[in-house]
N, C-alpha and C positions, 0 to 999 in steps of 0.2 A: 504494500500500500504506500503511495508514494504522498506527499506533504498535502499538495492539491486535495485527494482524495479522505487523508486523514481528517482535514480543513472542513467539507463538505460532513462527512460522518458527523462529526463535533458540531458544525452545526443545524443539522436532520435533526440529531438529538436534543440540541436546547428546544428545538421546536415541539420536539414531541413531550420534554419535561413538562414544558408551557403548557400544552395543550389537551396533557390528562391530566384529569383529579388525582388521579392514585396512580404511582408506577411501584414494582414490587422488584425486588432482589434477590437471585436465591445461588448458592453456589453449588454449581452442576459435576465439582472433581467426584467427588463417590459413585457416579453412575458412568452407567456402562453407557454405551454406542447406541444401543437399543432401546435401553431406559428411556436417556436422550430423547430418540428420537419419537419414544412412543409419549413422554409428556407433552415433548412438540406440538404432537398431533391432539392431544387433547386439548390443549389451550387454542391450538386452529381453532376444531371445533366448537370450544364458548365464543369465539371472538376477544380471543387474550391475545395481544401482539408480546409474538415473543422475537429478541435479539439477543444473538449471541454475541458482544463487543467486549473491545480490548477494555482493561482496566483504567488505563491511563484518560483514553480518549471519553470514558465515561467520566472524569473526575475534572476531566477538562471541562465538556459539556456544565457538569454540576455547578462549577469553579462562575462560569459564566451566568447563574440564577440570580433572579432578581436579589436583593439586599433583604426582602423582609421573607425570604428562605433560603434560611442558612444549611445547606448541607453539610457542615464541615465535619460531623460525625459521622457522616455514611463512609465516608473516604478510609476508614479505618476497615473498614469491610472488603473492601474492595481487593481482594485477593481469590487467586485460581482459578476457575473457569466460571466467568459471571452469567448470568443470563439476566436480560430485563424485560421483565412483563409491565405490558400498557393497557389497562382497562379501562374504557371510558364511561 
């Protein structure tokens, strides 16, 4: 992923912090490939947007929210294989 496309990522995701009520966090290292990919398919199916993004570029995104939400404690989380759910 080169700087442009990082760029872009980073800010898809402020848009998207912005624009749900609720985003969810969950770290996906303990599961398998299959696990994976069968939670995937579950949250397809509710209409849960699920991303699987880099750690950094989500804390960048975070770094970039408004002042009266301060994520500065989620950043402590942000370890091993993140995945972020969007429910609107």
């Amino acid at each position: 992923m080169n700087k442009a496309e990082k760029t872009a990522t980073i800010e898809a995701l402020k848009e998207q912090f912005a624009n749900n009520a609720f985003f969810y966090l969950t770290d996906t290292t303990s599961m398998t490939v299959a696990e994976t990919n069968k939670f995937r398919r579950v949250c397809f199916e509710k209409g849960i947007g699920v991303q699987m993004i880099k750690n950094k570029l989500i804390k960048k995104a975070l770094e970039g929210a408004p002042a009266d939400k301060n994520y500065e404690q989620v950043f402590e989380l942000l370890h091993g294989s993140t995945v972020v759910l969007f429910s609107e």
